[in-house]
C-alpha positions in Angstrom: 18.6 16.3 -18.3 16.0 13.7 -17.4 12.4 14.7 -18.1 10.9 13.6 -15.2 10.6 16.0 -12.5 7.0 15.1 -11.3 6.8 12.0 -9.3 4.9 9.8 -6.2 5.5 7.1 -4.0 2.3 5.2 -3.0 2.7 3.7 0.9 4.1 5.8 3.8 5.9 3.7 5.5 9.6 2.8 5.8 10.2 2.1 2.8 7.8 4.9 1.5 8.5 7.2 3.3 12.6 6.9 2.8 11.9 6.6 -1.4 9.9 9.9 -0.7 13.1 11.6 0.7 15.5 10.5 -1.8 12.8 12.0 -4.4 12.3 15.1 -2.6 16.3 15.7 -1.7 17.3 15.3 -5.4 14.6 18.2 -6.3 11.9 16.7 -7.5 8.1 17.5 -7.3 7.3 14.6 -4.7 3.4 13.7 -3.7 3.4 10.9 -1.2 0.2 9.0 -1.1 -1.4 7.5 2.0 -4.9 6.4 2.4 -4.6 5.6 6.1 -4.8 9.4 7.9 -2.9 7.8 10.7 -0.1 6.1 8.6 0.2 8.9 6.3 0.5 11.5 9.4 3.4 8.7 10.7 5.3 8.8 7.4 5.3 12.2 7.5 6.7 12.4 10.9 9.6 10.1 10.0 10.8 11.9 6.9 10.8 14.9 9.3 12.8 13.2 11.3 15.1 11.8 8.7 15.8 15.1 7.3 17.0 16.7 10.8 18.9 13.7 11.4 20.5 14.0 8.4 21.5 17.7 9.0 22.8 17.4 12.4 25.2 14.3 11.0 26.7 16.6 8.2 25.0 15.1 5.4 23.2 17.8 4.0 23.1 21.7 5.0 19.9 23.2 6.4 19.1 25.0 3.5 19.0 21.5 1.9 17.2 20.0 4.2 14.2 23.1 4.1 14.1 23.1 0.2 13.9 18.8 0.1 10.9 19.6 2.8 9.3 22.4 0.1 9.3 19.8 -2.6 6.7 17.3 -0.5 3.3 17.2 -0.9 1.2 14.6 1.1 -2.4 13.2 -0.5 -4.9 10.3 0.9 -6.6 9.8 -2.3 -5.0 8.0 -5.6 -6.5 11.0 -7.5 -3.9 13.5 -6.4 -1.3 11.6 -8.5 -3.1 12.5 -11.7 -0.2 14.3 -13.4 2.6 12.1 -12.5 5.3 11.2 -14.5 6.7 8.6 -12.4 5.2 6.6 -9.3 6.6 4.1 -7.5 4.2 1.8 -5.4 5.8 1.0 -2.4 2.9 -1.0 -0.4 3.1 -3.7 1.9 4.7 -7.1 0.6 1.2 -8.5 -0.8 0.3 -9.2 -4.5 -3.2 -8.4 -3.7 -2.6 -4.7 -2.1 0.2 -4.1 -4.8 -2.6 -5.1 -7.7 -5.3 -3.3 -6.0 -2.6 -0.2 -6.0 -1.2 -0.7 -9.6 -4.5 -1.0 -11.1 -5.9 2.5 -9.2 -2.8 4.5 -10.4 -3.9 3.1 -14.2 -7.1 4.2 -13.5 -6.3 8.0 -12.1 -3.2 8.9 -14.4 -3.8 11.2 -16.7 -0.2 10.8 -18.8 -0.1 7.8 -21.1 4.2 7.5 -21.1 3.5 7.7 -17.4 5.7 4.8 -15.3 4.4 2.4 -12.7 7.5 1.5 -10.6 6.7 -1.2 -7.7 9.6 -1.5 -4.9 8.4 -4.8 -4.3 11.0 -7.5 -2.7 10.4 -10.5 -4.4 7.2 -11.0 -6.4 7.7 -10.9 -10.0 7.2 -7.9 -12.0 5.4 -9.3 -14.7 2.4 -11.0 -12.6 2.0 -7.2 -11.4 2.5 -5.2 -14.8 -0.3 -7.6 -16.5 -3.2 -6.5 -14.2 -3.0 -3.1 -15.8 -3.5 -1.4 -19.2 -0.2 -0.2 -19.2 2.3 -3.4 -18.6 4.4 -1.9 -21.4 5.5 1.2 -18.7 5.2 -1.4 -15.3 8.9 -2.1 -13.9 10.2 -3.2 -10.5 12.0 -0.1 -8.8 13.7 -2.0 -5.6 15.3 0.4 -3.1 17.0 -0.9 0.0 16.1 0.9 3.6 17.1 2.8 4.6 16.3 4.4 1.2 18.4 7.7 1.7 21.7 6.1 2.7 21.6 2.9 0.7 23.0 3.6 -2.6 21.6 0.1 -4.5 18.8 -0.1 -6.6 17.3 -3.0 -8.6 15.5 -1.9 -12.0 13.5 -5.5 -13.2 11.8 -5.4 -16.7 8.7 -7.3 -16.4 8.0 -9.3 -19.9 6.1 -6.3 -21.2 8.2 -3.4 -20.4 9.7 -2.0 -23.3 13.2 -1.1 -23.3 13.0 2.9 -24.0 11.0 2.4 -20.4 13.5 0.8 -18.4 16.6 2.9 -20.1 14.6 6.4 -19.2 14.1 5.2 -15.9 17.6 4.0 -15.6 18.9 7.2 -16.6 16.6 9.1 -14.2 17.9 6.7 -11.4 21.8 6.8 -12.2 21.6 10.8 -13.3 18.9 12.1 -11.2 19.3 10.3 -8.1 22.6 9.1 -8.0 21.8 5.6 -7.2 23.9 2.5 -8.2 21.7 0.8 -10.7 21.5 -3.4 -11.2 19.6 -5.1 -13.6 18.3 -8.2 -12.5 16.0 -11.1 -14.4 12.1 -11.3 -13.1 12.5 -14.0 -11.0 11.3 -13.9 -7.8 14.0 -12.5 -5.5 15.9 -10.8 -8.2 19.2 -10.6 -7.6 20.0 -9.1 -3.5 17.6 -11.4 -2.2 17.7 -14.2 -4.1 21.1 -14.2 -2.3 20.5 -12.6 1.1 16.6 -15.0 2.2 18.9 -18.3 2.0 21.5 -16.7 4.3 18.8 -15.1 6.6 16.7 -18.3 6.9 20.1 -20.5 7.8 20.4 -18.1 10.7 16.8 -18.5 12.2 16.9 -22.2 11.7 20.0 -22.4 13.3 18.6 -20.5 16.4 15.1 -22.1 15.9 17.0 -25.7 16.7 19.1 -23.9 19.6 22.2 -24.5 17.9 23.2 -21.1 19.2 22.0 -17.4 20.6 20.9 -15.1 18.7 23.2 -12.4 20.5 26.0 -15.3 19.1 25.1 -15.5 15.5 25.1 -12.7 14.9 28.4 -11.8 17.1 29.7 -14.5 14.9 29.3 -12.9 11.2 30.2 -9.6 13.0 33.3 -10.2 14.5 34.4 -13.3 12.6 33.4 -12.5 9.3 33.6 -8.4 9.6 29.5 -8.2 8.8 28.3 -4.6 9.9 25.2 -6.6 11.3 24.3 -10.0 12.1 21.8 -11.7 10.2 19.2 -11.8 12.5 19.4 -8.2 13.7 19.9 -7.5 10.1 16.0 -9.5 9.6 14.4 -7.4 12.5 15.6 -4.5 10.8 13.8 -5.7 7.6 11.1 -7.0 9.0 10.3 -10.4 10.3 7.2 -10.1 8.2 8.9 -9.1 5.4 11.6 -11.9 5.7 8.5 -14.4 5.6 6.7 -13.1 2.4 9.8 -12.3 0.0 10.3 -16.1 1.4 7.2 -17.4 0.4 7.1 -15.8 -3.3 10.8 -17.0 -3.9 9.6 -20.9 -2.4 6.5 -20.5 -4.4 8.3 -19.7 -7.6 11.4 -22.2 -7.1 9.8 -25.2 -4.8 13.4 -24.9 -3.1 13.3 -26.0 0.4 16.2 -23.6 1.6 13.4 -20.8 0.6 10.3 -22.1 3.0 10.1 -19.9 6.1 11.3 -22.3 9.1 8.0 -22.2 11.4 10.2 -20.3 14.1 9.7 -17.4 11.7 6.5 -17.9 11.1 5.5 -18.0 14.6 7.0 -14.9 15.5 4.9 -12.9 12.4 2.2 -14.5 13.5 2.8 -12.9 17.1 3.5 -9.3 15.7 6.9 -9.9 16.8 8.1 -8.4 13.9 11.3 -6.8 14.8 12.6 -3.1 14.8 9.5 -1.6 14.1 7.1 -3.2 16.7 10.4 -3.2 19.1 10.5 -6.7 19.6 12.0 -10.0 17.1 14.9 -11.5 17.8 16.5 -8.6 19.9 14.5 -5.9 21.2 14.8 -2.6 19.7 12.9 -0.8 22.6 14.0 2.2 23.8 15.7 2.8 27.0 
C-alpha cells in the first residue's frame, strides 16, 4: 500500500477544488488551502456540489459521498499543511504566484521526503522546483478538469527530481487514485497541450478573421469529426485566460509562431470575458 495518506492541494478553485475531491473520495486525509476567505468559502461550495451531483448520477453511493466529505479539512494559512506528505499547488497559471506558493510550503513543512506537486499547464517544472530547497522532491502533477471525471494525469520530473520521487508518486497516482498516468519531458506544454494550444489557437484565429461562427466550428469538429466539444467551447471551458498563459509559456520556450495568442484572445482576457466561469467567451454559459 502507498504511504501517503496525508495530503493538500493549495488553490480552491476549479482545478483545486476538483484535485481536492479526487483526494478526499479515494480516502485520504485532504487539507485544502485557501488564503482568500471568499475563494476558499467558493471552493468549498463547489466540491459540495460536486459530491451531490455525483450521487444523484449513480457514481458514488451516499455513504460515499459523506465519508469523501469527513476526510476535508479547509485552512487559510500555509501553516496548516505542516504535516503533509504530499501537496499539490494548484494556483493560478502564473510563475510568480506558483513560486511565491512553492517556496511557502518549503518553508512550513515539517517532513523532509515531503512532495511538492504543481498542476501547472505549461510552465516547466524545473524553473519552479529550483526556487526551493527541496527541488529533488518538486514534480509537475497535471490533472485535467474536471479533476473527478477525467481519468489523465501528467507526472513531469523537473531536472532535480529524483527518480524514487516520481516512481512513489506514480505509484500513489495509478494505485491510490486510479488515475491513468503519462510521463512527459519538461518542456513547456508537456505532452496534452503541447498538442491541444496549436489546435485551440487555429480555431480562434479562424473565427478572429471571420472565416466562420463560432457556433460552426465547433459544429464542425462535433458533428464532422465526432469531437464531444468544439474547440472553442472546449477553451471557455478551460478558460480563455488559461488558453492565453499555457500559450505564452509554450511561445516563450519554443519562439513558434503557431503558439503566440492571436490578439482576438488576448482581447477577450483582457475584457474578463473568460468563458464558462465568468459566463461569457465565445458562447455564453449564463444560466437561463
Amino acid at each position: 500500500m502507498n504511504d501517503i495518506r496525508r495530503v493538500a492541494v493549495v488553490g480552491a478553485g476549479q482545478m483545486g477544488s476538483g484535485i481536492a475531491e479526487v483526494f478526499a473520495r479515494a480516502g485520504l486525509d485532504t487539507v485544502v488551502c485557501e488564503r482568500d476567505a471568499t475563494a476558499l468559502r467558493a471552493g468549498r461550495a463547489r466540491i459540495d456540489r460536486s459530491l451531490h451531483r455525483s450521487a444523484e448520477r449513480g457514481r458514488i453511493d451516499e455513504r460515499q459521498r459523506t465519508d469523501a466529505w469527513a476526510h476535508l479539512l479547509f485552512a487559510d494559512d500555509l501553516e496548516a499543511l505542516a504535516d503533509r506528505q504530499l501537496v499539490v499547488e494548484a494556483v493560478v497559471e502564473d510563475e510568480g504566484v506558483k513560486t511565491e506558493v512553492l517556496s511557502g510550503l518549503d518553508k512550513v513543512l515539517g517532513d523532509d521526503e515531503a512532495v511538492l506537486a504543481t498542476n501547472t499547464s505549461a510552465i516547466p517544472v524545473t524553473r519552479l522546483g529550483i526556487t526551493t530547497t527541496r527541488a529533488t522532491h518538486v514534480l509537475g502533477l497535471h490533472f485535467f478538469n474536471p479533476a473527478p471525471v477525467m481519468p489523465l494525469v501528467e507526472l513531469v520530473e523537473s531536472l532535480h527530481t529524483r527518480p524514487e520521487v516520481s516512481r512513489r508518486v506514480e505509484a500513489f497516482a495509478t494505485g491510490v487514485l486510479g488515475k491513468h498516468v503519462i510521463r512527459s519531458p519538461d518542456r513547456a506544454g508537456f505532452v496534452v497541450n503541447a498538442l491541444l494550444v496549436p489546435y485551440l489557437l487555429s480555431a480562434i484565429r479562424m473565427a478572429e478573421a471571420g472565416h466562420a461562427e463560432p457556433e460552426d466550428i465547433d459544429a464542425g469538429r462535433v458533428h464532422g469529426c465526432a469531437h464531444p466539444m468544439g474547440p472553442l467551447r472546449l477553451a471557455d471551458l478551460i478558460g480563455l485566460d488559461t488558453v492565453e498563459a499555457i500559450a505564452r509559456s509554450m511561445y516563450e520556450e519554443y519562439k513558434e509562431p503557431l503558439y503566440a495568442p492571436p490578439p482576438l484572445l488576448s482581447r477577450m482576457v483582457e475584457a474578463g470575458l473568460l468563458g464558462r466561469k465568468t459566463g461569457r467567451g465565445f458562447h455564453s454559459h449564463r444560466e437561463g
